[in-house]
C-alpha positions in Angstrom: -72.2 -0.5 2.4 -74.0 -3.9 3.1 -76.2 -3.7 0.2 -73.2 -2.8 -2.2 -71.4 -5.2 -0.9 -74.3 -7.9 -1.6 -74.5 -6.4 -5.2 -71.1 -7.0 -5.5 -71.2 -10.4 -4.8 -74.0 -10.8 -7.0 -72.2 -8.9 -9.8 -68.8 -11.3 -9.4 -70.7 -14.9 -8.8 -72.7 -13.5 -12.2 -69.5 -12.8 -14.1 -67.6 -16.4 -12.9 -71.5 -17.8 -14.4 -70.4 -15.8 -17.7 -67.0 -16.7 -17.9 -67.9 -20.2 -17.3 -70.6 -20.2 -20.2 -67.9 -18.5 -22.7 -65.1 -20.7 -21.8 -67.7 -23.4 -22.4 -68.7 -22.3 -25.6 -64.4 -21.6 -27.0 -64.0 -25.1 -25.8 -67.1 -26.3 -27.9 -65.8 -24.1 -31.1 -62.5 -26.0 -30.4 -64.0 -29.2 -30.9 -65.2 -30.1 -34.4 -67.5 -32.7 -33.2 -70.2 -30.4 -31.6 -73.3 -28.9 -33.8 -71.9 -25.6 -32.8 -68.6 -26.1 -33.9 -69.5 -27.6 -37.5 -72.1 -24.8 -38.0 -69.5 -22.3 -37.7 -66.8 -24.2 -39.7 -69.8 -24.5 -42.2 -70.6 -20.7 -42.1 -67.0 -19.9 -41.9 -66.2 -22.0 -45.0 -69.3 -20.3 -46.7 -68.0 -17.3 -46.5 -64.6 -17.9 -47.4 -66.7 -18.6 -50.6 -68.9 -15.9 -50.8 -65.6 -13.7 -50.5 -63.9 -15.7 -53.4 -66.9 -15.5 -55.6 -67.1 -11.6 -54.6 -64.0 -10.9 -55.8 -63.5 -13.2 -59.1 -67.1 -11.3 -59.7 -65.6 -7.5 -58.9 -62.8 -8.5 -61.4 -65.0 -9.7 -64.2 -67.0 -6.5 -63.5 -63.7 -4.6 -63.9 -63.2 -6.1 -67.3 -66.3 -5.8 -68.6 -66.0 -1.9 -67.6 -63.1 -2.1 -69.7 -64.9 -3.8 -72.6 -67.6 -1.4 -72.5 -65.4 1.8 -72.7 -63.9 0.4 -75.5 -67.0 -0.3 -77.4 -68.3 3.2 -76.6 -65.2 4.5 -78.2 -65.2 2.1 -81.8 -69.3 3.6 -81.7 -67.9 7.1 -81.5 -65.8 6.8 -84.1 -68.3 4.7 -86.1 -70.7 7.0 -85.8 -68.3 10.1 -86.9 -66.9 7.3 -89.9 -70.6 6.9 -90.7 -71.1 10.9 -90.5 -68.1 11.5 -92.8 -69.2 9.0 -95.6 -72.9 10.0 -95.2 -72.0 13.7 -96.2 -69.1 12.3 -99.0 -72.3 10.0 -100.4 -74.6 13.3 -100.7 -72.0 15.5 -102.3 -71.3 12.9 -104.9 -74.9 13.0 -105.2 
């Protein structure tokens, strides 16, 4: 019982040593003077970025999709257009 007991104590005076570091480091996040804080407003703001960039680059992927079906399609029926005057050329032949 002794030695759990110990371990206990060991276990809480630990945890208050934790807590203490993480309250330590919120209150350094908090303040926008610290290197800690103004690398993660800088890596924060980065990707807030990188999001924006992601998504103005899915939407111009989107279109171009679009763009792309649509050519396939005028090719299609270019090619078939082509077919049809190909075989009107070699019966007027």
């Amino acid at each position: 019982v002794a030695a759990l007991q110990d371990e206990k104590n060991s276990l809480m005076s630990e945890n208050e040593i934790m807590n203490d570091r993480l309250e330590q480091l919120d209150d350094s996040l908090d303040d926008p003077n610290t290197a800690v804080a103004k690398k993660y407003f800088t890596a924060q703001l980065q990707l807030e970025q990188l999001q924006e960039e992601n998504f103005r680059l899915e939407a111009a992927k989107d279109d171009y999709r679009v763009h792309c079906e649509d050519l396939e399609k005028q090719l299609i029926e270019l090619q078939h257009r082509n077919n049809e005057l190909t075989s009107l050329a070699e019966e007027s032949r």
